[in-house]
C-alpha positions in Angstrom: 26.0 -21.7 -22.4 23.0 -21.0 -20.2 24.6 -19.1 -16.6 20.9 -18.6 -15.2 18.4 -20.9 -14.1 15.0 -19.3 -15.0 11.7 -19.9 -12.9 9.0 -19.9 -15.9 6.3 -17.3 -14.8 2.4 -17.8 -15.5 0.0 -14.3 -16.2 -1.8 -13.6 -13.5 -5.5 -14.3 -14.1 -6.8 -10.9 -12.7 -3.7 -8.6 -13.4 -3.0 -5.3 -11.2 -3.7 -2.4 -13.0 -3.6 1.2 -11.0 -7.5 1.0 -11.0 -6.7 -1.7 -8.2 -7.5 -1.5 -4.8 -4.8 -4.0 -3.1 -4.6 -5.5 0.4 -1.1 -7.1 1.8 -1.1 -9.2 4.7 1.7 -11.6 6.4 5.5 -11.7 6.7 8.1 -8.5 6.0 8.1 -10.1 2.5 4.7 -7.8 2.3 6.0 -5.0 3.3 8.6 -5.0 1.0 6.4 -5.5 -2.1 4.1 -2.7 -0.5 6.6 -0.4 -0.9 7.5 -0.8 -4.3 3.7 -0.6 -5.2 3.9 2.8 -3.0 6.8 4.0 -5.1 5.2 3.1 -8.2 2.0 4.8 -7.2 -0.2 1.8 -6.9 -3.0 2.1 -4.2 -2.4 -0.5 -1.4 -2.7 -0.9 2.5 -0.3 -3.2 4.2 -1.2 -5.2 7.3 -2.9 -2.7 9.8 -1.9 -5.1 12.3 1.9 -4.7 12.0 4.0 -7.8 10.4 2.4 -11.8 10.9 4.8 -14.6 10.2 2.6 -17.4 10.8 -0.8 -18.6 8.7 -2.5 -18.6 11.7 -2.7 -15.1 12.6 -3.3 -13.9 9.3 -6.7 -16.1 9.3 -7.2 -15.4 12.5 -7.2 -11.9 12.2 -9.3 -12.2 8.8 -11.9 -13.9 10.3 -12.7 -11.6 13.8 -12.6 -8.7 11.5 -15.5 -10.4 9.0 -16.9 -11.9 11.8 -16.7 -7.9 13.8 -15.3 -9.9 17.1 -13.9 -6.3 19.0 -10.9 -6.8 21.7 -12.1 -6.1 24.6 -9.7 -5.4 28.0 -9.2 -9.4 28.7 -7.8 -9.9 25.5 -5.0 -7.9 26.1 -1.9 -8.8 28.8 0.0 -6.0 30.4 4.4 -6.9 30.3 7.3 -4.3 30.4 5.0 -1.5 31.1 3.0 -1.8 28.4 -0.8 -3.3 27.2 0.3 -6.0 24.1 -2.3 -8.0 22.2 -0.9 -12.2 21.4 -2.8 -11.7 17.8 -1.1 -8.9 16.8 2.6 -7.5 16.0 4.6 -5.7 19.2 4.3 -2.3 17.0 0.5 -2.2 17.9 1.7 -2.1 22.0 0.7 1.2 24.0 1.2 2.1 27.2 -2.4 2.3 28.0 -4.7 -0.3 27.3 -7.4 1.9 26.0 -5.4 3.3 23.5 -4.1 0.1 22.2 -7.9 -1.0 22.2 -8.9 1.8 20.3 -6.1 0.6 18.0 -7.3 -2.4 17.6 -10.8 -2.1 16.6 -9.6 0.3 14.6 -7.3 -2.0 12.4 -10.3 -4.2 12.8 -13.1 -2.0 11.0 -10.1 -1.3 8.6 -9.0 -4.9 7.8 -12.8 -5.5 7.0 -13.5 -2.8 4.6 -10.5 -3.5 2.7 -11.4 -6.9 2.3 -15.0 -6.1 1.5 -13.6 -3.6 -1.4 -10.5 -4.6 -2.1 -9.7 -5.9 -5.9 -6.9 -8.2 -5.1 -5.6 -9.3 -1.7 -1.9 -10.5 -1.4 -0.8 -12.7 1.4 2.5 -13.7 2.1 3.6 -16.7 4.3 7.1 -16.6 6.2 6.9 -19.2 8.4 4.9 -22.8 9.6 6.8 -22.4 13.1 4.3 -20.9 15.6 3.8 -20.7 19.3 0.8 -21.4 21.3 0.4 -20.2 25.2 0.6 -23.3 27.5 -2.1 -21.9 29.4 -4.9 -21.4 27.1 -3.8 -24.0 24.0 -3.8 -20.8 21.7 -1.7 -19.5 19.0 0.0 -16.4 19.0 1.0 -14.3 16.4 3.7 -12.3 18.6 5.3 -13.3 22.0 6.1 -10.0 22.8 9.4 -10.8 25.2 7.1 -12.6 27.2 9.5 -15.3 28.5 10.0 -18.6 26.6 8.7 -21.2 29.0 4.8 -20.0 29.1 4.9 -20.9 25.3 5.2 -24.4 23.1 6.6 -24.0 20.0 4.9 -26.6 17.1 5.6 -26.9 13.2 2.1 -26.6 11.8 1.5 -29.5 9.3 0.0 -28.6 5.7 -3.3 -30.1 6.6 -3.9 -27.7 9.3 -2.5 -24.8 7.4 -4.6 -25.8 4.4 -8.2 -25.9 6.5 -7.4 -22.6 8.1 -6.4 -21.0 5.2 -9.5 -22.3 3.2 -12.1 -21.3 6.1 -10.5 -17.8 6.0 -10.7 -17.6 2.1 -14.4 -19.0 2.0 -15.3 -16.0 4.5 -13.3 -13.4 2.1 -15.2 -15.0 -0.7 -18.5 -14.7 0.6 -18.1 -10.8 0.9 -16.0 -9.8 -1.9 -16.9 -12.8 -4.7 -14.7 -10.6 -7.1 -11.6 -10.1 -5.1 -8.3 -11.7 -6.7 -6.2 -13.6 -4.2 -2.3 -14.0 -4.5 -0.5 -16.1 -2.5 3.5 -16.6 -2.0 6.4 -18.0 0.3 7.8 -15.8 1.6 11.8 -16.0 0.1 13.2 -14.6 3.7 14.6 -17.0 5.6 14.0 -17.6 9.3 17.5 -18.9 10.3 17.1 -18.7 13.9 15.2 -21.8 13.8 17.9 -23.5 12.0 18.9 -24.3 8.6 17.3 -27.8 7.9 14.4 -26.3 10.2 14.0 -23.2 7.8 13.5 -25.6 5.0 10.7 -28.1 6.8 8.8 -24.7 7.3 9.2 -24.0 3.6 8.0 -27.0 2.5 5.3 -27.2 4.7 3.7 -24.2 3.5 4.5 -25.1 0.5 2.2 -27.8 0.5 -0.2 -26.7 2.2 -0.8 -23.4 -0.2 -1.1 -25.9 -3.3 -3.5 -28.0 -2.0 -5.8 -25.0 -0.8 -5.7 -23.2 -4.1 -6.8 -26.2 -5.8 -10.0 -26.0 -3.7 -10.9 -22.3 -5.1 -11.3 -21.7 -8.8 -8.1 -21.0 -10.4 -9.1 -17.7 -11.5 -9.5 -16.6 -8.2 -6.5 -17.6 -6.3 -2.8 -18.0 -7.9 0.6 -18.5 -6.5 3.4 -16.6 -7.5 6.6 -18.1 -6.5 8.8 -15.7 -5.1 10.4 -18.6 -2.9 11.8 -20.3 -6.0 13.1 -17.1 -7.9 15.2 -16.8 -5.0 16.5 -20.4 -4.7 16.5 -21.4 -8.4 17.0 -18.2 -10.4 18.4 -15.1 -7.5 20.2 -18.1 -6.1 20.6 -15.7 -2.8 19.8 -12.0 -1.5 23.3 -11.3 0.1 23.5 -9.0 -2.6 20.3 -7.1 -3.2 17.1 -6.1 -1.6 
């Protein structure tokens, strides 16, 4: 008798070898595969902008680097004694705001010279649930303890997942035409938003991943799904890392 639910696994159509140069943006999920490439001696960076949950700071952050956008001093807010940036993760924060724009462009010129060299880029998704700043209409990619009611929280829909993700991709493409993309769902789940709420996200990126990837040439961008090894095959990750 069969225990074990196995999730059938397709090759990768531009495999990792250690002549690869890989990039790793999105959720903790990257960092965690990150590691394991570290401790097997692959070559890798891993989101020089700390951890993004959401699609739409990962494209938004792909896109100002290509498009060489630099912070400047109004892009930054000043809370709890310290200079934070809404597009990037609270570990970026300083004290001064010239230090944490130094930072910034730095991660910037970084992010676009891996992407402009990089063999494969991997990009995790955790979450569709984002927030957007009531007074400007724009997303954020961390609220930094900046309180609750200056933000509206919104379930992205596929549709809008899918265009940002393909207008982020066409950019990567049209500097690096040989770069391998890999996407995945991220297999964490995101619990304070509720059980049933966990799963709309899910799904939504779900969708909206498929339906992107059949836009690009299948031998350029392929899904890898970690989500489902986890549900289907893992069954949970009470019990290992």
């Amino acid at each position: 008798m069969e225990l074990q639910t196995h999730v059938p696994l397709s090759k990768a159509p531009i495999p990792i070898s250690y002549d690869s140069e890989i990039l790793l943006l999105g959720s903790c999920f990257a960092n965690h595969i990150a590691s394991r490439l570290t401790y097997f001696q692959f070559r890798n960076r891993v989101n020089p902008f700390g951890t993004l949950f959401h699609p739409q700071g990962i494209t938004n952050l792909i896109i100002r680097s290509l498009e060489g956008r630099k912070f400047r001093t109004e892009d930054l807010i000043y809370h709890q004694e310290q200079w934070h940036s809404f597009e990037v993760h609270s570990e970026m924060s300083r004290a001064e705001a010239d230090e944490l724009l130094a930072g910034l462009n730095t991660g910037l010129h970084v992010l676009q010279e891996f992407l402009r060299n990089a063999s494969h880029l991997v990009i995790t998704l955790g979450t569709a649930w984002g927030y957007k700043r009531k007074d400007s209409d724009s997303w954020v990619a961390n609220c930094h303890k900046v309180p609750q009611n200056e933000f509206t929280k919104i379930l992205s829909n596929p549709a809008d997942i899918k265009e940002n993700l393909i207008n982020a991709l066409t950019a990567v493409f049209e500097i690096n035409p040989e770069i391998g993309i890999l996407f995945t769902v991220s297999p964490v789940r995101h619990l304070k938003d509720g059980f049933v709420e966990n799963q709309r996200s899910k799904a939504h990126l779900m969708v909206a991943v498929h339906q992107m990837i059949e836009q690009f040439s299948k031998k350029k961008v392929h899904y890898f799904p970690s989500y489902e090894l986890m549900m289907d095959e893992l069954r949970d990750y009470r019990f290992y890392e």
